[in-house]
C-alpha positions as CSV (number, residue, x, y, z in Angstrom):
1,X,-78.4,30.1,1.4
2,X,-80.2,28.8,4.7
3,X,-83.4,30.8,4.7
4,X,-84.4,28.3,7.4
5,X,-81.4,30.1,9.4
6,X,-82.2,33.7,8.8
7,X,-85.6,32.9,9.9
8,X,-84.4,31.6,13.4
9,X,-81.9,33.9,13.7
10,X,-84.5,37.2,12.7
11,X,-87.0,35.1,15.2
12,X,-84.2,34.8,18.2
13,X,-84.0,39.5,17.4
14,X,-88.0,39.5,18.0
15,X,-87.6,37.6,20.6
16,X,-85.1,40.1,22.4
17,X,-87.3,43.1,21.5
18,X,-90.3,41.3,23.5
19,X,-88.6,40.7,26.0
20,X,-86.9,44.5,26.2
21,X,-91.0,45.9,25.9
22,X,-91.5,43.3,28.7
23,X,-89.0,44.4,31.2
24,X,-89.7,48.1,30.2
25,X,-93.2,48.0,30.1
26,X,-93.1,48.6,26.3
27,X,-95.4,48.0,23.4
28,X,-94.1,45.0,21.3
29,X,-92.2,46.5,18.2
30,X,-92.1,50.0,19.6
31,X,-88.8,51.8,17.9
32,X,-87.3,52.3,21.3
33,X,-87.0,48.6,21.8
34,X,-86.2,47.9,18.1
35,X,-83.2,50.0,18.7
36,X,-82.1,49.2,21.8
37,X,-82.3,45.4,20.9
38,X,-80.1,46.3,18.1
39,X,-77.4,48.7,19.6
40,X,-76.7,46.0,22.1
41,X,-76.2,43.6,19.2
42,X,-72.5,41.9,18.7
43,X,-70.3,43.9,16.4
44,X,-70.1,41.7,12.7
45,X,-69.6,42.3,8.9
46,X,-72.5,41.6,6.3
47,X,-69.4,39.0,5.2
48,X,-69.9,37.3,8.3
49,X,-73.6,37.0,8.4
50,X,-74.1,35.6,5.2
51,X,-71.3,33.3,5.7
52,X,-73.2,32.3,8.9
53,X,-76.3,32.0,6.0
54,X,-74.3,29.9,4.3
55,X,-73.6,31.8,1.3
56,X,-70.1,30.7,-0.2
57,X,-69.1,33.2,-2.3
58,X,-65.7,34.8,-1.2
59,X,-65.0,38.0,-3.2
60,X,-67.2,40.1,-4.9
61,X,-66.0,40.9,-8.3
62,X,-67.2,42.6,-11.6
63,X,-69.0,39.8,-12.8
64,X,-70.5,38.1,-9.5
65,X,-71.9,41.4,-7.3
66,X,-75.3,40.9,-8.4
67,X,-75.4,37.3,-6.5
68,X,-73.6,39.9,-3.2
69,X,-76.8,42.1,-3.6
70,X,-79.3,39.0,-4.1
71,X,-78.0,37.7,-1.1
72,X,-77.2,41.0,0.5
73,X,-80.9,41.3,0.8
74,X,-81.8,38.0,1.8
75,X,-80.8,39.6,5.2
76,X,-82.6,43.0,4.6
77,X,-80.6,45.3,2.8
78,X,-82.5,46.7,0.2
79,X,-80.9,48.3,-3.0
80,X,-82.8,51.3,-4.8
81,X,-81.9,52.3,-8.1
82,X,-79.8,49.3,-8.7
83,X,-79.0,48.9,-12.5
84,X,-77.6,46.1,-14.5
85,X,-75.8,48.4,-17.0
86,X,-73.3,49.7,-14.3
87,X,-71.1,48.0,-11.9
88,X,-71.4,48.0,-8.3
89,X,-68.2,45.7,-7.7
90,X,-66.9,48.6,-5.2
91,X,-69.9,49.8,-3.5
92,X,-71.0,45.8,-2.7
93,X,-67.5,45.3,-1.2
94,X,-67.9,48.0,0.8
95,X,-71.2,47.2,2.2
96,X,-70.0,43.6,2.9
97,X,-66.9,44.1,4.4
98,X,-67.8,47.5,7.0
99,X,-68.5,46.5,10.9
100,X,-71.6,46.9,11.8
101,X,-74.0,45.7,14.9
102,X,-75.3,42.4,14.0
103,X,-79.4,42.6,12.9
104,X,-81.4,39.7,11.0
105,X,-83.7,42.5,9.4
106,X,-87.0,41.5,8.2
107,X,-90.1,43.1,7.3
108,X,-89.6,45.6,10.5
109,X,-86.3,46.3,9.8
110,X,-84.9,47.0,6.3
111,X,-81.7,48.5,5.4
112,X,-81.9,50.7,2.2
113,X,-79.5,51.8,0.4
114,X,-79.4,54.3,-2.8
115,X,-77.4,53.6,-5.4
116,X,-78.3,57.0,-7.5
117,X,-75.3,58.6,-7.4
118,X,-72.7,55.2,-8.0
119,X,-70.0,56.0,-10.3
């Protein structure tokens, strides 16, 4: 994984969000700019991101989703209740593969995701 990348590419997002507070007379990091920067964002897969990462796993399977949710939050998605008994195959698949708007999340911005109720 290139963390160096992540870094420039969550750098270039605060970037954008200055300069959205600057042309709207915002506070830096204010939530209005954090989502507007973000809505505007290209549409993208967490498959495409971390492929842009440089992570080279292809398909998450039984045996390799726990490297899928390392790297999964490398790039700010954060798993709760995440269990090594119990396998996640299906759920990490489907966070990888559905289109979202591209965002580098760091410590402002953190996806979380419950896995409580996985069966």
């Amino acid at each position: 994984m290139n963390y160096n990348f992540i870094e420039q590419k969550r750098e270039e997002r605060l970037n954008k969000i200055r300069k959205y507070c600057e042309e709207h007379d915002l506070e830096f990091g204010c939530i209005e700019a954090c989502i507007a920067v973000d809505q505007a964002s290209p549409t993208t897969t967490n498959r495409k991101m971390l492929e842009e990462a440089g992570f080279t796993l292809k398909e998450v399977t039984d045996s390799n989703w726990r490297d899928w949710a390392a790297a999964l939050e490398d790039i700010g998605i954060r798993f709760v209740n995440l269990r090594e008994d119990k396998n996640y195959a299906h759920v990490i698949n489907e966070i990888v593969n559905e289109e979202i708007t591209e965002c580098w999340g760091g410590p402002d911005m953190q996806e979380c995701i419950d896995l409580k109720d996985v069966k």
